[in-house]
C-alpha positions in Angstrom: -40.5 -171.7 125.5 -42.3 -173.1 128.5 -46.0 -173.9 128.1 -48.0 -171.0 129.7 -52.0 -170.4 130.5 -52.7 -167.0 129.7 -55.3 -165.2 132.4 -57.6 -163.7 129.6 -60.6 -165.7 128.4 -59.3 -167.2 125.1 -61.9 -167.4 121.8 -61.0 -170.7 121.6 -59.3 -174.0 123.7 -58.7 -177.0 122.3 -57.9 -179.2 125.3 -57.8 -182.9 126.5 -55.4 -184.0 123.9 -54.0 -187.7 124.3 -51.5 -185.6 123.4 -50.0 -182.2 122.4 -46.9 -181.6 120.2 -45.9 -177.9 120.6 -42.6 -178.4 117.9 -40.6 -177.0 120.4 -39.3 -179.5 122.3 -42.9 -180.6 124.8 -45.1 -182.9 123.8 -47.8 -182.6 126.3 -50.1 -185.7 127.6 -53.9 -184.0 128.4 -52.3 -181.0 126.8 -54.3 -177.9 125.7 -53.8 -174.9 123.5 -56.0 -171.5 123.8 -56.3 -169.0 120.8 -57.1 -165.2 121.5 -57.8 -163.1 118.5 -56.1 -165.6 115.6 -53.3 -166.2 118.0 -51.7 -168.8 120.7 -52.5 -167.3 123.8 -51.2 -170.4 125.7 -50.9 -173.9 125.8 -49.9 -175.9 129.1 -50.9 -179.1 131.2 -54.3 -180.0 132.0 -56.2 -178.3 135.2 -54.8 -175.1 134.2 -56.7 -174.2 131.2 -58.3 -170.4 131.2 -62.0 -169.9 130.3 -63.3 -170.1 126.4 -66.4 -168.5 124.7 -65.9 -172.1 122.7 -64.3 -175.7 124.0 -63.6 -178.4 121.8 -62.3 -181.6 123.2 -59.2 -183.5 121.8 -60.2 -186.5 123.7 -58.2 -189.5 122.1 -56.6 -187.4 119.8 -53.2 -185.9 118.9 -53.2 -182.5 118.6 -50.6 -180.7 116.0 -49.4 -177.5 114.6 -51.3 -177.4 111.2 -49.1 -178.9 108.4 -47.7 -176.8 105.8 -47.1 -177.6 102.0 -44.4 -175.6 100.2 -45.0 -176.6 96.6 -48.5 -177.1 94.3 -50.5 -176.7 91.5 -53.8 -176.8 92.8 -55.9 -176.6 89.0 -54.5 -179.3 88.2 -57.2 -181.0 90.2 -59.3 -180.4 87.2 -57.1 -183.0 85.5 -56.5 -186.1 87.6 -56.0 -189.5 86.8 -56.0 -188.0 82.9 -56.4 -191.7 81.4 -54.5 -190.7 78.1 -51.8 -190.0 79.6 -51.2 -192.1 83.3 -48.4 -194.2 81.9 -46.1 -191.8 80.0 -43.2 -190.3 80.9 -42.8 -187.0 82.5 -42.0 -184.6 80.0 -44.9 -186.4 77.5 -47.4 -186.4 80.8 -46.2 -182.5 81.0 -46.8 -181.6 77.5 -49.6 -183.1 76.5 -51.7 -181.6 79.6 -50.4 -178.3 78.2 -53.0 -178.5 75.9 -55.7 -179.2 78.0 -54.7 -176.3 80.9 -54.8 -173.9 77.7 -58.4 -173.6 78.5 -58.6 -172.4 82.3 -60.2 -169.1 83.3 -60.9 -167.1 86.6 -63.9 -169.9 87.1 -61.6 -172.8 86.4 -59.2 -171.6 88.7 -61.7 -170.5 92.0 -63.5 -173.3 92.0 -60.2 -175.8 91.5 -58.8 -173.7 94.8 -62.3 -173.9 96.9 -62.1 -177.9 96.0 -58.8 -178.3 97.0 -58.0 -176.1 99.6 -60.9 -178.0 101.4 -59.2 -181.2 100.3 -55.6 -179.7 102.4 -57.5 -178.7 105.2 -59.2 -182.3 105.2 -55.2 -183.6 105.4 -54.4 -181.1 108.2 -52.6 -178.8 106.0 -53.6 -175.0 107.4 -50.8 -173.3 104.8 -50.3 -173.7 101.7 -48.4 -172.4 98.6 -49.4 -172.3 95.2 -48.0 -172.5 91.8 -49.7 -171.2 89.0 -47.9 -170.9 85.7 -50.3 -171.3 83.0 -51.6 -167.9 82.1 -53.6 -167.7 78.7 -55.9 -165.2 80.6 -55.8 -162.1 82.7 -56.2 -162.8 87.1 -56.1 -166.1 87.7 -54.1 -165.4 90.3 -56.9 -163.1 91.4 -59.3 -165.6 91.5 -57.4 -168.4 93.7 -56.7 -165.7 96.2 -60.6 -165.0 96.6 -61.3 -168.7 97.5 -58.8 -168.7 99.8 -59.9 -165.5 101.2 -63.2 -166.8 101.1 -62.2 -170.1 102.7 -60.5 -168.5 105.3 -57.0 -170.2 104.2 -53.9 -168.9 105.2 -52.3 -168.8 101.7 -48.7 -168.2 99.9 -49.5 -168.2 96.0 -47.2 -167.9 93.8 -47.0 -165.6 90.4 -45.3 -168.5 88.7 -44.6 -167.8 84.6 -43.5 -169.4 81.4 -41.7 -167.3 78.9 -39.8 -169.7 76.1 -42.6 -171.6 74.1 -41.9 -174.4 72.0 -40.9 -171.8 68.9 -38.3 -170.4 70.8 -37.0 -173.6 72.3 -38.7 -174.5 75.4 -41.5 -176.9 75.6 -44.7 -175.2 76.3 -47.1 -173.8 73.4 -47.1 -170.4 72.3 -51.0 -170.2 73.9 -49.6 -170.5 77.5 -46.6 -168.5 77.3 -46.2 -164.6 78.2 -44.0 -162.0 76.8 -41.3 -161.1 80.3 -42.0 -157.1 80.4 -46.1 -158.6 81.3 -45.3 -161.4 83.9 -43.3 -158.9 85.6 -45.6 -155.6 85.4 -48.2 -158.2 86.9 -46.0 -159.4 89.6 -45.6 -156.2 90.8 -49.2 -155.3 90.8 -50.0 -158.8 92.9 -47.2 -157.6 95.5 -48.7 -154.3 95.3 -52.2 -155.2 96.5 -52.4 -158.1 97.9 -48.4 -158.9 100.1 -48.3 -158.9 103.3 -45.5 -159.3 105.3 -46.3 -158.8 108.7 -46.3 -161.5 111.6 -49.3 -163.7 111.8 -49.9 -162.9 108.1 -52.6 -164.8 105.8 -51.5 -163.7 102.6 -47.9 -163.7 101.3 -46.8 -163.5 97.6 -44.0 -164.8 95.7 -42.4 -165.0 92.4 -42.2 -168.3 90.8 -40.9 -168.4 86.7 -41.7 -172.3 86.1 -38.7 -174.1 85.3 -34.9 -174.2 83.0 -37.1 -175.1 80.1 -40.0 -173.0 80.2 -38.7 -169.5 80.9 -35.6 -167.1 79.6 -32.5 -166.6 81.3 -33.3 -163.3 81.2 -36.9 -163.8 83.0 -35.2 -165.7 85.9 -32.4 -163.0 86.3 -34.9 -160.5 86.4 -37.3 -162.2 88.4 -34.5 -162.0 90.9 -33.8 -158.6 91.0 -37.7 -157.6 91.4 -38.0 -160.3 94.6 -35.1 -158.4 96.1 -36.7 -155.1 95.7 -39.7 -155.4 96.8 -38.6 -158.2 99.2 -40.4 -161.7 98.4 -39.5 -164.4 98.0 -38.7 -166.8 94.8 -40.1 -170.2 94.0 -38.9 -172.9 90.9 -38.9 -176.0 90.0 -35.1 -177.5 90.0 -33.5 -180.7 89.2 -37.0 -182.1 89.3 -35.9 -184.7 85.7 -33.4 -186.5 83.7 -34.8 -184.3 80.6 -34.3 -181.5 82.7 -30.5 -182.0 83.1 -30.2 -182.8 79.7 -31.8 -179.8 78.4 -29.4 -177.4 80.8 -26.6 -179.2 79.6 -27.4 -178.9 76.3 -28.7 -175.5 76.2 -26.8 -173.2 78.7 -23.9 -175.7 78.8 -24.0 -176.1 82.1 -25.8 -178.0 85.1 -29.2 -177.1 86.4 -28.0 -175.9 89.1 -25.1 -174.0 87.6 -27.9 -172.4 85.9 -29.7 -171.6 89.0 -26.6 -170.1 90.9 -25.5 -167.8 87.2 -29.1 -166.6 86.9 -29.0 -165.2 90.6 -31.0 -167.7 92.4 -28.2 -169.4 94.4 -29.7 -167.6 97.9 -31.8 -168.1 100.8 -34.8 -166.2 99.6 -35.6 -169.2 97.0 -36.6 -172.3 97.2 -36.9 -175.0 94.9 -39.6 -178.4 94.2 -38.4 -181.7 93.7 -34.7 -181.0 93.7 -34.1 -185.1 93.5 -30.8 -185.2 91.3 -28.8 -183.3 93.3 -25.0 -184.5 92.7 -22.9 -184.3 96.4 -21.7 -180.6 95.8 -24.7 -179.4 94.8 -26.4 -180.6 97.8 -23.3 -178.7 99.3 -24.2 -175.4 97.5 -27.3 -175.6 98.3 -27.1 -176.0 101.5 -24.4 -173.2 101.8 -26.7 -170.9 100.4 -29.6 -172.2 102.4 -32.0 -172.8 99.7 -35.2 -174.3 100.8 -36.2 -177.7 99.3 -40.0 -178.7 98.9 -39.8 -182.6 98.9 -42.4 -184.4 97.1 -42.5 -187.6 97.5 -46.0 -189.1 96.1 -45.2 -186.7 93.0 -41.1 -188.0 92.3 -42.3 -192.1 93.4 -44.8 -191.6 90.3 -43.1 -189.4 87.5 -39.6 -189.4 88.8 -36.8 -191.9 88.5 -35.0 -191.4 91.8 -35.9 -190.1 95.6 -34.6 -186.6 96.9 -31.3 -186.7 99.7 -33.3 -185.4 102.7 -31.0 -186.6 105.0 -28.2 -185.1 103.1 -30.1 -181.6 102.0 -30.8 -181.2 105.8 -27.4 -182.1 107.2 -25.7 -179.7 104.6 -28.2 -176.7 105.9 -30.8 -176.6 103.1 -34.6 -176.1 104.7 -36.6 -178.8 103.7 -40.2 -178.7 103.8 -42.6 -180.9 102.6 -45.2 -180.6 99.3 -48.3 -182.4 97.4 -47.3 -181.1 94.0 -49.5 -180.9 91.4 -53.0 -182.6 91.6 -52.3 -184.3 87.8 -48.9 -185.9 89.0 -49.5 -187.3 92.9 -53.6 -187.0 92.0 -54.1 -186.2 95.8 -53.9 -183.4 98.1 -53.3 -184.8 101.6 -50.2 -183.7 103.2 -50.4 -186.3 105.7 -49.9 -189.1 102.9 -47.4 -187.1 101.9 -45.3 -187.0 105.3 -46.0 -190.6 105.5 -44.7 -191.3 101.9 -41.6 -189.0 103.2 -41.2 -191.7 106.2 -41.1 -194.6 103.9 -38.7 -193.4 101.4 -36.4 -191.6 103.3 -36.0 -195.6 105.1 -35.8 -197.0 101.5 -32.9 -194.9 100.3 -31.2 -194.8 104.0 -31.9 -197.3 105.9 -34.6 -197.5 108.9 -33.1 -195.4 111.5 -32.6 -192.4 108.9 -35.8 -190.6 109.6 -38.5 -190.7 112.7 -42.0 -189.4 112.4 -41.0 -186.9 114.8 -39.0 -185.0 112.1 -41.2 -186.0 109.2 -43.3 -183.8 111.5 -40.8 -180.8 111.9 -40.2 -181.0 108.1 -43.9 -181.1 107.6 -44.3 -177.7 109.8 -41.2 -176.0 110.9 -39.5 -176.7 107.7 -41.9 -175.6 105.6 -42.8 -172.1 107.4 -38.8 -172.0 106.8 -39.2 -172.4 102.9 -41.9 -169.7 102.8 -39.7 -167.4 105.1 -42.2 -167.2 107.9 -40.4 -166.1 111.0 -43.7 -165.6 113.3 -43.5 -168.9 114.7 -45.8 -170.4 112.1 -45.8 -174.2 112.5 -45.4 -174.4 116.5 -47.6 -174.1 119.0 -46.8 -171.8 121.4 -48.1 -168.3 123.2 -47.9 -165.5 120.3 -47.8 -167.5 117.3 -50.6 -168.0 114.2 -53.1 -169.9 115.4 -53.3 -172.7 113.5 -54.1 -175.8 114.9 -55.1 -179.5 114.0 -57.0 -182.3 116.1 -56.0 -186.3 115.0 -58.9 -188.7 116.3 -56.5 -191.7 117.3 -59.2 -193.7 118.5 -60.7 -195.5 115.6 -59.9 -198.8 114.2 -56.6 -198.1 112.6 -54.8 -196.9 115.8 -56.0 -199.9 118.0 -53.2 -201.2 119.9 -50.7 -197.5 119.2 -49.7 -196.7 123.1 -45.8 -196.6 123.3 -45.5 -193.5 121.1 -48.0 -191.4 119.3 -46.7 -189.4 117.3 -45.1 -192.2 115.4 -48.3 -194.3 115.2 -49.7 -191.3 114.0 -47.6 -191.7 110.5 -46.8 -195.1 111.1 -50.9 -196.3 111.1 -53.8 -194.8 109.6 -54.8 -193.4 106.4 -55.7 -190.5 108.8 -57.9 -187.1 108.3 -58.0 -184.4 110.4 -60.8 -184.6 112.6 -61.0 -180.3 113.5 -58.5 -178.2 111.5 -58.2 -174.7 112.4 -56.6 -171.6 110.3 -56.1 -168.2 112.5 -58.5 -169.3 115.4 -61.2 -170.4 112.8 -62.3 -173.8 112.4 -62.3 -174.9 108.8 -63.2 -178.5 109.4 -65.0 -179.9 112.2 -65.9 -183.8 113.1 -63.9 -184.0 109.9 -66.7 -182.3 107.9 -65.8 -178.9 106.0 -67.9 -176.0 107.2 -67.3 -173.8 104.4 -70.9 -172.7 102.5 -68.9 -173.0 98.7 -68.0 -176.3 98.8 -71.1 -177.6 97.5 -71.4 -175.0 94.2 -67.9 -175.1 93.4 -68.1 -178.9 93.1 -70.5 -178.7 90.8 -68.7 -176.2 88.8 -65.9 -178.5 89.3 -67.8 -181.5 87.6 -69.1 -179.5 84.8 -65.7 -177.8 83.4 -63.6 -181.1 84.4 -65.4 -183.3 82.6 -65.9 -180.8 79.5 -62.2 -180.1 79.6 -61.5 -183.9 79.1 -64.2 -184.4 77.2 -63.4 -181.9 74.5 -59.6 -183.1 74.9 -59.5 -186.8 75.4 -60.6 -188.1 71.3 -57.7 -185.4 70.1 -55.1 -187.0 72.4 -55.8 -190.4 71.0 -57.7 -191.9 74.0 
């Protein structure tokens, strides 16, 4: 689409950008972008910028679509850097902290979102997802969608579930697990109330039973059928770990993702976290079925033994996008480390001309508004699309001596935070400072349950 001033006085135009990448083919030296009413109203070249009711300036900055991340589990935040348990392997890391999540509540879980939902928009993420599984109490869901509400976030949570308990055969404990017939009455009730499909949308639901070993054939096939009635889509973990695979093949006789395609998940309206075992036909199939992909890469470089195809997922048609994961297994929430993690790795399992910041970048926005089915244009800048927009200061010490080619000293240099990030027109972080009013008390509420969580838990897990 060609870059376009629109005549109206716009509510807000971020201009004098070192540069600005629309995701659409211009990048844009002394670009500028204009937001009317939550939306793009134009971007273009400079001396043809309309009239604002508020300026900012992107001087010696890049300026962005906001970055999207496809897969989380934001209370885990509550649990980071969990000393008993930093050096174990996944599935011990996984059930151990079991134990410990048994204890969240609607507090736990608003003031973990506030905390890192502010953290994201810090990294330049403006969407998110969210994967909330644990459920030993009623709307916790409920609660995460207030903060972001609150926050002004544009937000895709999840209902995600956990059926099979360690009884039965899974791994979780009975405390965590629901009986099917509940998770999905509540489903239904979250799509109910809160779904919205419509263009420009900040608040999308989606049904997410946890993983092979968590939840009941039956629960996933069923899962299916409600997402394609009431039309949402349909989030899992997938080939994520070697006990995984094990566990499918041992249990349903089958591969993971055999599993996947008998259960009814084998379509475009899923997509899938981690994915990094793939063999070469199943990176066919899923691409055939175009399956979206949410790479992880801080999340699989420390609890996973291998580094998802990217390269191949994308050339076979899968949509990749990117993710943080949970806060207890990559123990940050910046989506910018995490496209610069993507960067390295994809080098280290392909070779250096097998991935350019310039699509780390498209997977990091296009590709993720593709997991989450967005088809407004979310994750480009240009007239009529979401309005979410974020401002890169390249002028500190980090970037001295980047002038051949931003966008790639952008990942390439750094560690980098967003200087302004804006969600639907709104600035949620200016001069790099969050301008929410809950920050401060949810912190503190933060502190307090955090610290009595691993307080209570740490002398009864051996620390």
């Amino acid at each position: 689409m060609n870059a376009t001033a629109n005549p109206e006085r716009a509510d807000l135009l971020v201009r004098d950008a070192d540069l600005l990448v629309t995701m659409t083919g211009e990048e844009i030296p002394g670009g500028w972008v204009a937001i009317i009413g939550g939306l793009v109203s134009g971007v273009g070249k400079p001396g043809t910028e309309p009239s604002a009711i508020e300026v900012i300036s992107a001087r010696g900055s890049l300026v962005t679509p906001g970055l999207i991340n496809t897969h989380h589990h934001i209370y885990q935040n509550l649990t980071r850097a969990f000393a008993p348990i930093i050096h174990v392997d996944f599935w011990e890391w996984l059930t151990t902290l079991y134990k410990v999540w048994s204890r969240i509540d609607e507090e736990a879980v608003y003031v973990s979102t506030v905390v890192g939902l502010t953290e994201l928009a810090l990294g330049g993420c403006t969407t998110t997802t969210d994967h909330l599984y644990v459920h030993p109490r009623p709307n916790l869901i409920d609660a995460e969608i207030k903060a972001a509400s609150d926050l002004g976030f544009r937000f895709h949570p999840t209902r995600g579930s956990m059926s099979l308990s360690l009884k039965d055969g899974g791994l979780p404990p009975d405390e965590v697990v629901q009986d099917d017939d509940e998770i999905l009455a509540d489903s239904e009730r979250l799509i109910k109330t809160y779904h919205d499909p419509g263009p420009n949308s900040m608040l999308r639901i989606a049904l997410a039973p946890c993983s092979p070993f968590s939840v009941t054939p039956s629960l996933m096939q069923r899962t299916a059928e409600l997402a394609e009635r009431l039309d949402v889509r349909l989030h899992t973990h997938l080939v994520e770990d070697v006990g995984e695979l094990s566990y499918c093949q041992n249990t349903f006789g089958c591969s993971s993702i055999e599993h996947f395609e008998e259960v009814g998940w084998g379509t475009d309206r899923a997509w899938v976290a981690h994915c990094v075992y793939p063999t070469e036909d199943e990176v066919a199939r899923l691409g055939r079925w175009h399956t979206g992909v949410a790479h992880c890469p801080s999340a699989n470089s420390l609890y996973s033994r291998s580094i998802a195809p990217v390269r191949a997922l994308r050339d076979a048609g899968a949509r990749v996008g990117l993710g943080c994961d949970g806060s207890s297994s990559s123990d940050h929430m910046s989506l910018w480390l995490e496209a610069r993690t993507a960067l390295l790795l994809a080098r280290i399992k392909e070779g250096p001309g097998s991935m350019t910041a310039r699509e780390v970048l498209k997977i990091a926005t296009q590709g993720s508004a593709a997991c989450l089915g967005r088809e407004d244009g979310l994750g480009t800048l240009q007239p009529g699309v979401p309005g979410d927009v974020v401002v890169w200061s390249l002028d500190e010490v980090a970037f001295a001596g980047v002038h051949t080619d931003l966008v790639e000293g952008f990942l390439r240099c750094g560690p980098v935070r967003a200087r302004h990030t804006i969600v639907n027109g709104r600035v949620l972080v200016r001069d790099g400072v969050p301008q929410s009013d809950k920050l401060q008390d949810a912190l503190a509420a933060h502190r307090r349950i955090s610290r009595e969580w691993q307080g209570t838990m740490a002398p009864l897990l051996g620390r």
